[in-house]
C-alpha positions in Angstrom: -3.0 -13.8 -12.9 -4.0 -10.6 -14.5 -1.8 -8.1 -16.2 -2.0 -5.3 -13.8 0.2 -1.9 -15.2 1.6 -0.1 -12.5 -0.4 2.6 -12.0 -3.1 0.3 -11.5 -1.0 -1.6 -8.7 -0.8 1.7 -5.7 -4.7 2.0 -5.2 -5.0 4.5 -2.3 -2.7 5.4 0.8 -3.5 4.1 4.3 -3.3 7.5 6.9 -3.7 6.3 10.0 -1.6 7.0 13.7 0.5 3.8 12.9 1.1 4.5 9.5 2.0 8.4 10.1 4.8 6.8 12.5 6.3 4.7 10.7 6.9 7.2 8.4 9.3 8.8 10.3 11.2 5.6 9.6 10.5 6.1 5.8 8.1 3.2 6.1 5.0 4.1 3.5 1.4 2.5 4.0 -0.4 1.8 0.9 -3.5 0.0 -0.1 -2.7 -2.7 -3.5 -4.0 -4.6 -6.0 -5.0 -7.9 -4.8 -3.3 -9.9 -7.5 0.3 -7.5 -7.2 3.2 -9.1 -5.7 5.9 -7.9 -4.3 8.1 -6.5 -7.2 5.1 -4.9 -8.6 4.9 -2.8 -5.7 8.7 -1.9 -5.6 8.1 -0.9 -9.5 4.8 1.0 -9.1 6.2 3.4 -6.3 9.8 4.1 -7.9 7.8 4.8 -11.1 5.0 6.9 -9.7 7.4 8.7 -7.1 10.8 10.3 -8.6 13.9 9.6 -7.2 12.7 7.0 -4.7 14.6 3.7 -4.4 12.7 0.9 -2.3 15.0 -1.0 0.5 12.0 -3.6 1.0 8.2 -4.5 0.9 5.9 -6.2 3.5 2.6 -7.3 2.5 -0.3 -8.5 3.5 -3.9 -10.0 2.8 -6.4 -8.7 4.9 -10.0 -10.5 4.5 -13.2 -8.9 3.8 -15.2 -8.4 7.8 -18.2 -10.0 8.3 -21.3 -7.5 8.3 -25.1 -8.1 9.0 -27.7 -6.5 7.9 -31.0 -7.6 10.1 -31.0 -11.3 9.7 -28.8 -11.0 6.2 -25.2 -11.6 6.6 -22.7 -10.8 4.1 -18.7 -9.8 3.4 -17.0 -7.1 2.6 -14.5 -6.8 -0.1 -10.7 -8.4 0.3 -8.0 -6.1 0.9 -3.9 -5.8 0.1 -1.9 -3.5 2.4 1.8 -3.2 1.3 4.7 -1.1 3.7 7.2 0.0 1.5 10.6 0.9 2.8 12.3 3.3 1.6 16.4 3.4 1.8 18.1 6.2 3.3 19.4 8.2 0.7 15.7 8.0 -1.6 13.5 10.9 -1.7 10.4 11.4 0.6 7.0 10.7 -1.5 5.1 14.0 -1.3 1.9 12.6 -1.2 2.3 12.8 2.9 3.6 15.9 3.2 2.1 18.4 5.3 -0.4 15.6 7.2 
């Protein structure tokens, strides 16, 4: 496995209808390394975000859709989504704020 630092873990958010919901249950959506597991992703976002403490993490692998290009057919690239809840008494992560 490769030694991913963890600000190389969080790659982008995920802001979607879903995702904005669940954040009312301090449930975050956000895009991951392929190779991070589980604690990596509890460490990147108490790190990255101040005074957040992580209750739990869900993730999963989401493989690359099939695309076509006249009579070419090809893949595109693997994907990582990880939910991240928060615990009750954590800070909010300002990155959503005001979406």
């Amino acid at each position: 496995m490769a030694n991913i630092q963890y600000y190389d873990v969080i790659l982008k958010p995920v802001i979607t209808e879903k995702s904005m919901e669940l954040m009312a249950d301090k449930k975050y959506t956000f895009l991951v390394h392929t190779d991070a597991t589980k604690n990596q992703v509890k460490e990147a976002v108490e790190k990255m975000f101040n005074g957040t403490k992580v209750k739990s993490v869900n993730t999963m692998n989401l493989d690359g859709k099939t695309k076509r290009r006249g009579m070419t057919f090809g893949k595109t690239a693997k994907t990582k989504k990880a939910i991240v809840q928060l615990t009750e008494d954590s800070a909010d992560i300002e990155i959503f704020e005001g979406l």
